[in-house]
Each structure stands twice: as structure tokens, then as C-alpha cells.
Wavefront OBJ file of the C-alpha trace (Angstrom):
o trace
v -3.697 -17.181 -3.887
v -7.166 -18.794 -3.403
v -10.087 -16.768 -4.302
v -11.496 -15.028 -1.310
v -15.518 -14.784 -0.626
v -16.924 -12.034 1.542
v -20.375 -12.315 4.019
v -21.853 -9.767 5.886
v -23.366 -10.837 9.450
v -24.295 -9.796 12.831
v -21.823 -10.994 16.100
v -24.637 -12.669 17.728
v -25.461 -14.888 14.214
v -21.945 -15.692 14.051
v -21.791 -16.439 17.950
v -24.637 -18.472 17.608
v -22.733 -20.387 14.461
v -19.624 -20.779 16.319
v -22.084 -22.617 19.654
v -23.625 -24.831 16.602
v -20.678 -25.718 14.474
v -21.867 -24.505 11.598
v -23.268 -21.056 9.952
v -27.199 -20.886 9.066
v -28.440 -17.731 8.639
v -32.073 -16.787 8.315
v -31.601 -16.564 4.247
v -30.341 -20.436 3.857
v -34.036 -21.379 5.752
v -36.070 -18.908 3.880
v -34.020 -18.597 0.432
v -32.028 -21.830 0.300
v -28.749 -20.611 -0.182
v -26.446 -18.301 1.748
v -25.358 -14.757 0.031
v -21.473 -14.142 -0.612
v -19.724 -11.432 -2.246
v -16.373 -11.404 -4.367
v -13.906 -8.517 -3.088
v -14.884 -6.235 -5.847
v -18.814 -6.315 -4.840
v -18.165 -6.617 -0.650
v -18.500 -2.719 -0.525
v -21.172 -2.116 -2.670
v -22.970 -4.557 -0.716
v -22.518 -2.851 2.532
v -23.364 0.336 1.171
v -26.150 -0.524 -0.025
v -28.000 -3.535 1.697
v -26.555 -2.510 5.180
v -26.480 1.879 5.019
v -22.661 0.967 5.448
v -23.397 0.023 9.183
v -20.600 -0.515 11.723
v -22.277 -2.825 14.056
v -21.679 -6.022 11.584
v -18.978 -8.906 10.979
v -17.705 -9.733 7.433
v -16.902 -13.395 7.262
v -13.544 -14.020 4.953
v -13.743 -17.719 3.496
v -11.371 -19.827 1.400
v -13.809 -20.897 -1.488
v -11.542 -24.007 -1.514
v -12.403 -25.442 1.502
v -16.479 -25.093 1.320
v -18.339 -28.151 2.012
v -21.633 -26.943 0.460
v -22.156 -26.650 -3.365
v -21.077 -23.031 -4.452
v -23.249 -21.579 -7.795
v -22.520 -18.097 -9.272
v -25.903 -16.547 -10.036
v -27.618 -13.210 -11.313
v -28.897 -11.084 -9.398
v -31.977 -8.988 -10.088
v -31.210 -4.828 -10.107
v -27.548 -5.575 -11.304
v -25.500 -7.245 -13.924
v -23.073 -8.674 -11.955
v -23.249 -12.725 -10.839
v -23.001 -13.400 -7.127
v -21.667 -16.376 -5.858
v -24.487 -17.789 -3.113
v -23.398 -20.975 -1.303
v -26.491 -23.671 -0.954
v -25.898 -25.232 2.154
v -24.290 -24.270 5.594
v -21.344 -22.719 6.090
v -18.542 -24.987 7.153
v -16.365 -22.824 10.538
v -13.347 -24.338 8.511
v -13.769 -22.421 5.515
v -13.717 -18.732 7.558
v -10.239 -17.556 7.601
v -11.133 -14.145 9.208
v -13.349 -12.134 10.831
v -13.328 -8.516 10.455
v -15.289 -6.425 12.780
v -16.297 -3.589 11.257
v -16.837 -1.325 14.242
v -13.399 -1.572 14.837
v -11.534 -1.902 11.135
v -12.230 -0.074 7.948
v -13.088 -2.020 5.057
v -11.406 -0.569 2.457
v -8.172 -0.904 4.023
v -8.722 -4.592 5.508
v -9.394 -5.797 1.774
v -6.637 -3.921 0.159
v -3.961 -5.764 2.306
v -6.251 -9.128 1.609
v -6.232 -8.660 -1.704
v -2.922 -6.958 -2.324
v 0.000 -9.041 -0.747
v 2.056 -8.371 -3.567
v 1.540 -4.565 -3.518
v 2.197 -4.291 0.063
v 5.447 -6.193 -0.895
v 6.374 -3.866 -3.481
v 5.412 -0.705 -1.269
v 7.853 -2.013 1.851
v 10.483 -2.193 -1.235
v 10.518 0.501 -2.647
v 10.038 2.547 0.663
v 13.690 0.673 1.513
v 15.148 1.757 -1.893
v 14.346 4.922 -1.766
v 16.479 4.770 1.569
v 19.344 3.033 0.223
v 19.634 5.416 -2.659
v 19.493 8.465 -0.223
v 22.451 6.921 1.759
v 24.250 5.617 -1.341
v 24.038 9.599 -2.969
v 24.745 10.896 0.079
v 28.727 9.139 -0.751
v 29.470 11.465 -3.691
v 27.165 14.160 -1.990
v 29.501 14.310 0.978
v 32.699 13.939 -1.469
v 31.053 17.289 -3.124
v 30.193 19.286 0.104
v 33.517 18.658 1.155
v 35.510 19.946 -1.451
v 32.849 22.989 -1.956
v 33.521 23.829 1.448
v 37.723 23.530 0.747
v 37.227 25.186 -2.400
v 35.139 28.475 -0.731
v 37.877 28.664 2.274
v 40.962 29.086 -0.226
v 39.135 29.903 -3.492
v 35.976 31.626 -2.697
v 35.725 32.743 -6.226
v 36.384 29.621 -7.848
v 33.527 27.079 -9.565
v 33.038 24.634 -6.630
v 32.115 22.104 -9.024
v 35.466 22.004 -11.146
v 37.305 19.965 -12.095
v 35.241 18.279 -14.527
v 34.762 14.946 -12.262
v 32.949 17.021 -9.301
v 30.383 17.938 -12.029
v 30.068 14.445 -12.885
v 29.940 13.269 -9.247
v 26.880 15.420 -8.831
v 24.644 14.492 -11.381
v 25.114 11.266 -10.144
v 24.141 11.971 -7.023
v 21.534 14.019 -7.834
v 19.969 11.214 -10.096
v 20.248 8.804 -7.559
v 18.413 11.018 -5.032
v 15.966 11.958 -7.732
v 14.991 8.333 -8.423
v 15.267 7.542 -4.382
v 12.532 10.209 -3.798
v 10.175 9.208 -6.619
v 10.671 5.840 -4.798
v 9.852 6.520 -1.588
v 6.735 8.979 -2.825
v 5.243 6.066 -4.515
v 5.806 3.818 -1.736
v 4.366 6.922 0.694
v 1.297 7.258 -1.573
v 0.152 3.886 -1.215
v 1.544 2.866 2.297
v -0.043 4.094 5.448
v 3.135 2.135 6.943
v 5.339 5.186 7.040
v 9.036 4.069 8.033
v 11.892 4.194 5.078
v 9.297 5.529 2.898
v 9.298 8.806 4.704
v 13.018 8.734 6.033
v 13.904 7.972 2.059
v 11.755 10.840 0.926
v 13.054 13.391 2.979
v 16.495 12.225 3.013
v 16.736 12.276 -1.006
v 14.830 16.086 -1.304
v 17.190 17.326 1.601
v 20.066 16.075 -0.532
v 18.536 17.282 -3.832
v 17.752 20.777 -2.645
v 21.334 20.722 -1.772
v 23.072 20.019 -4.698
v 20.516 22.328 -6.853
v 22.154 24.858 -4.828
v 25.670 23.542 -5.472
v 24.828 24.214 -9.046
v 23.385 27.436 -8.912
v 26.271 28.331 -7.372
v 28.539 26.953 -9.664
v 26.255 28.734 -12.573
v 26.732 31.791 -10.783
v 30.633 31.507 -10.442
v 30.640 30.223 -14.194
v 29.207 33.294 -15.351
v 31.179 35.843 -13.257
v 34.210 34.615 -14.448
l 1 2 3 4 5 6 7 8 9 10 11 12 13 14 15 16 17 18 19 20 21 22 23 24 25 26 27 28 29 30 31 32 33 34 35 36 37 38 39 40 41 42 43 44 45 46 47 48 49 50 51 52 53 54 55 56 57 58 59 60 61 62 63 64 65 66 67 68 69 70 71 72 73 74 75 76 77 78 79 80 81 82 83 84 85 86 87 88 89 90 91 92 93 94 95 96 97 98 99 100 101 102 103 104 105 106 107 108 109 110 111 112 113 114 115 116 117 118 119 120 121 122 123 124 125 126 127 128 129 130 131 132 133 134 135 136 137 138 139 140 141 142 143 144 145 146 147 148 149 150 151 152 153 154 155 156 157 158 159 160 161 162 163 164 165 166 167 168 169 170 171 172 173 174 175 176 177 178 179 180 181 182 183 184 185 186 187 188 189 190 191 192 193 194 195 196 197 198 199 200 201 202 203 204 205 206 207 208 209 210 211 212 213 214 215 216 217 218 219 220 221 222 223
């Protein structure tokens, strides 16, 4: 992925830039060079420089397709290097514009910056589905002969033989590891979907076979 560059600006500089052709802001006349921020100083920057204002534009740009020499420079007051562009601002370099006063920052550069992520979040929110349905074979298989077993035996373990005990830590692993799927996925995604429906379809099945085994604890020792 190209490296990204962030600019903070007003809608009428940038409606004036889109009437010209190009971007000039007042700092390229009176400084020589226009100010850009990485992804990890954007914030900081608006904080700071702008009291986190709402009524402002930050321009996205490719780096790779700026016209105008690009320098990386230190700033006074920080450590950090800023990259400031010395020239105008080519309209073919801007690959977004995100208007603060109706987006939130945070979130519009964690999905820029985090492609991957939001990959892995959509993933594992779909997993953790899967793995809910796929326990809930043996889970059914273990219901249904618990149910049998308490019509004709209601004293009997429900989980013997030996291969219903089996069948249920298997299912109760696979709902374990489907919920801790769809939690991280939930955690991270503001996307809800098979995150949730995996979450709560893997605890609902988990709660039940806890009580399967409680019950067949409780049998176990009465016997």
C-alpha cells in the first residue's frame, strides 16, 4: 500500500483549489512549502493546531503521485520530522476528502490504514459463526440423547457411554474457540453481523453443555 499523507484545510480553500486546479494555501505563499502529516501525527495535529475543530477538511494524498518536491523536515517544539511538500498541490494526488463535521477521525484512519485488520475482523467474525453451527452438530446429537436418556432413564449419566462425553468436549471446544473468535472480531469491529450472531450463538451453546456436565457430575456422584 502507498504511504498515505494527511492535510488539514478549510471547504472554502479546497473549493477555491478545486475552481483553480491546483491547491495553494496561504502557508506555500508565506512559508514556501505546504504542511502534511503522516497517519500517526494527523491527530495530534488537529488537536493541537486546530482545538480538534469540526468545521475542517483533511485532504488524503497518494505521496506517489505528487508533482511538487516532497522533503521530510524537523519541526521546532517536537522531535518528530514532518513531511512539507514545496510546491502546489497537484488535485490528482488527493484520493479523499474527509469532512470532519460529518466523520470521526479516528475511525476514518483506522479503516485507511488498516485494510488488512478489517479483513481479519470480517473473518474471524464469520468463523466464529461457522464454529457455532459446526458445534451445534454434536451439540444437537447430545441434547437429543440427554433428552431420550431423562424420558426412560432419568437417573442415568446423560453423558454415557463414553463417546457422548467425548462428543461434548468437542463441541464445547469448538464453541469455546468460536466465541473467543467472534469477541475479538466484536472488540475491534463496529460492523456487528456474524461477529455478534457467532458470539452469542457459541455462549448459548456453551452455557448449555456446562449444564449437561453438571448434570452428568451430579448423576456420577449419586450413583
Amino acid at each position: 500500500m502507498n504511504r498515505l499523507l494527511f492535510h488539514i484545510t478549510s471547504p472554502q480553500e479546497w473549493q477555491k483549489a478545486q475552481a483553480e486546479g491546483m491547491y495553494r494555501p496561504e502557508s506555500l505563499e508565506r512559508e514556501g512549502f505546504i504542511h502534511f502529516s503522516t497517519a500517526f501525527q494527523i491527530q495530534g495535529v488537529h488537536q493541537k493546531l486546530y482545538n480538534a475543530r469540526r468545521d475542517v477538511l483533511v485532504l488524503v494524498v497518494d505521496e506517489t503521485r505528487l508533482t511538487s518536491p516532497l522533503r521530510w523536515e524537523s519541526v521546532p517544539g517536537t522531535e518528530m520530522r514532518f513531511p512539507h511538500l514545496y510546491g502546489p498541490l497537484n488535485l490528482e494526488a488527493v484520493v479523499r476528502v474527509i469532512d470532519l463535521s460529518a466523520s470521526d477521525l479516528e475511525k476514518e484512519l483506522r479503516n485507511l490504514i488498516r485494510p488488512s485488520s478489517r479483513f481479519w475482523q470480517d473473518a474471524f467474525g464469520k468463523f466464529s459463526f461457522a464454529l457455532g453451527v459446526l458445534a451445534m452438530l454434536p451439540g444437537g446429537i447430545i441434547m437429543t440423547h440427554t433428552l431420550i436418556s431423562s424420558i426412560h432413564h432419568p437417573e442415568a449419566n446423560p453423558l454415557m457411554p463414553v463417546a457422548y462425553s467425548i462428543l461434548t468436549m468437542f463441541s464445547a471446544l469448538l464453541s469455546l474457540v468460536g466465541g473467543a473468535l467472534g469477541l475479538a472480531a466484536l472488540l475491534q469491529d463496529e460492523r456487528k453481523g456474524f461477529a455478534s450472531a457467532g458470539c452469542l450463538l457459541n455462549a448459548i451453546l456453551f452455557l448449555l453443555l456446562c449444564l449437561l456436565a453438571a448434570m452428568a457430575l451430579m448423576a456420577g456422584s449419586a450413583q
